[in-house]
BAMI-524974 format. One record per residue (C-alpha): chain; residue number from 1; x, y, z. Coordinates in Angstrom, 1 decimal, decimal comma. Each point is the difference from the previous one (the first is absolute). Example, Ala and Ser with C-alpha at 12.3 -4.5 7.8 and 13.67 -1.06 7.14 Angstrom:
REM residues 2
c k u v w
A 1 12,3 -4,5 7,8
A 2 1,4 3,4 -0,7
REM end
This chain:
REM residues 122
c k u v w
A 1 96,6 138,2 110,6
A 2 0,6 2,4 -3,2
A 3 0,7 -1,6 -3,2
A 4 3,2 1,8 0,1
A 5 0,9 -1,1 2,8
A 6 -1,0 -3,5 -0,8
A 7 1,9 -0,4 -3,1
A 8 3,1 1,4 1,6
A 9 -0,5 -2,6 2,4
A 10 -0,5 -2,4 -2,5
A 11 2,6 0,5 -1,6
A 12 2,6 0,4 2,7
A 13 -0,7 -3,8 0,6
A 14 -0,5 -1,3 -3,4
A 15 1,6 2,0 -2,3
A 16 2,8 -1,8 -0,8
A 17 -1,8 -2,7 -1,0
A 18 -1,2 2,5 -2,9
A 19 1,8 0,2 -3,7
A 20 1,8 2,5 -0,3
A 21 -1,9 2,1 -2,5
A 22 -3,3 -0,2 2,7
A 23 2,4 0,9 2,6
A 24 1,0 3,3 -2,6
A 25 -3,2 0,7 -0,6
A 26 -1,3 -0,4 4,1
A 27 2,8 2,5 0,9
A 28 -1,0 2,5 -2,5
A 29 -3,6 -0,2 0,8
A 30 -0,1 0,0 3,4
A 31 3,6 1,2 1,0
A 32 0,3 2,4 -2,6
A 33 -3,5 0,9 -0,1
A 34 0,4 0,5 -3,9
A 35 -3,3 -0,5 -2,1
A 36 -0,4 -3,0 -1,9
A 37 0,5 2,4 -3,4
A 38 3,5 1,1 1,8
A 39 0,9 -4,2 0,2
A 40 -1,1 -0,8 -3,1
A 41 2,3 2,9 -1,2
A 42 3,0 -1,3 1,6
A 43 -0,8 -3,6 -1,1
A 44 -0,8 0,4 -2,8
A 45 -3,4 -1,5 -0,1
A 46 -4,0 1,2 0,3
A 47 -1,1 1,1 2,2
A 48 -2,8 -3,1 0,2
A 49 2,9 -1,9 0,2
A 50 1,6 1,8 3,5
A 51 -3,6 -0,4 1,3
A 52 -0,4 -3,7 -0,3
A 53 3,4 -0,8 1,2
A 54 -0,9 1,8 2,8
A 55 -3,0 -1,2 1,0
A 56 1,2 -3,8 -1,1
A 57 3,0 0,7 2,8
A 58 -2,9 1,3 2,8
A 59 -1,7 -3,3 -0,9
A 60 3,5 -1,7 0,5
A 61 1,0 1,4 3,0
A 62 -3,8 -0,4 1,4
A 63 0,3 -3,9 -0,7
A 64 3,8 -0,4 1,4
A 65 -1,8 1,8 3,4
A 66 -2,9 -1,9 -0,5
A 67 2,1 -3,4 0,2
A 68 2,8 1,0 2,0
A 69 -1,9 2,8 2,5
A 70 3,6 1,4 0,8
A 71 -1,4 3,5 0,1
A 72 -2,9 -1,0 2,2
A 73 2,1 -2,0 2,8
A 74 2,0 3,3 -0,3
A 75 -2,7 2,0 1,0
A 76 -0,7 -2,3 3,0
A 77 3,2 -0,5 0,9
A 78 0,6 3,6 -0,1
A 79 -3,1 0,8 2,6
A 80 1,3 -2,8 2,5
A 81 3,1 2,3 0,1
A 82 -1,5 2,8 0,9
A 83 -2,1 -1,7 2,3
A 84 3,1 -1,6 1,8
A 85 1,7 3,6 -0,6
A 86 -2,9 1,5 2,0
A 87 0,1 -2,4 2,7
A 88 3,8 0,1 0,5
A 89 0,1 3,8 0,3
A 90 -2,5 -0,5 3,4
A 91 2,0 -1,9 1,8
A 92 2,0 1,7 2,6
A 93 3,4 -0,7 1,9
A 94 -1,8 -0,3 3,3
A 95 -2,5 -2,9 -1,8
A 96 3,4 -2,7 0,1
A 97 0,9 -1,9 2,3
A 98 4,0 0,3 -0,5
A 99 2,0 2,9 -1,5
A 100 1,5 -2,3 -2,3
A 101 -3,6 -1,0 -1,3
A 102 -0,4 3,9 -0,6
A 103 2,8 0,1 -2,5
A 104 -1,3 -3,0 -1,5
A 105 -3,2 1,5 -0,8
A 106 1,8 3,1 -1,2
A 107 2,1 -1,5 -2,4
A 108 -2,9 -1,8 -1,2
A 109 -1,7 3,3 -0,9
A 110 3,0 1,3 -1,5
A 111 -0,1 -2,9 -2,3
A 112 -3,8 -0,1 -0,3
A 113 0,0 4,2 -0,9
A 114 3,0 -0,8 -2,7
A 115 -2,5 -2,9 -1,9
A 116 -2,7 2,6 0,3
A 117 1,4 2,4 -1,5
A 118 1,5 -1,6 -2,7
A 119 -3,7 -2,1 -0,9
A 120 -1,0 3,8 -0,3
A 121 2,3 1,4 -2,2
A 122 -1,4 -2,8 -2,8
REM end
């Protein structure tokens, strides 16, 4: 995975377990994309200073995955969806035994392509 896309992650799950000053500083660097010069403009300290912080917090939010692994059982959690999603979408009417079992399974995909789609939109 990209480190962007990593630290995104990582913070979507542990970021509010940041201060608030690394969680200022995370959103400008990698939301904003503004250099660390920019930061240390706005708060009003070096430059060195916006670079630590930043990579103290990666070393923070590295060690809260590290000991927690939410990001990880995401990941897995995330394939078994799609996995089940795949498997729901080949079963056919005629492979039920009842009509009633049909809409069953239906409204079981309904709910399984709702979860799906909101896992994707993290």
């Amino acid at each position: 995975m990209e480190k962007l896309a990593k630290m995104a992650l990582l913070a979507d799950f542990y970021g509010p377990l940041l201060t608030e000053k690394q969680r200022n500083v995370w959103d400008l660097h990698y939301q904003q994309d503004l250099s660390l010069a920019e930061i240390a403009e706005v708060e009003h300290i070096s430059r060195q200073a916006i670079h630590d912080l930043i990579k103290r917090t990666e070393r923070i939010l590295a060690e809260y995955e590290q000991k927690l692994g939410l990001v990880q059982r995401f990941w897995a959690e995330r394939e078994k969806l799609m996995e089940i999603k795949t498997l729901s979408q080949q079963l056919r009417e005629q492979d039920f035994t009842s009509q009633s079992a049909w809409v069953r399974h239906q409204q079981l995909r309904a709910m399984i392509d709702e979860v799906y789609v909101n896992i994707l939109d993290i």
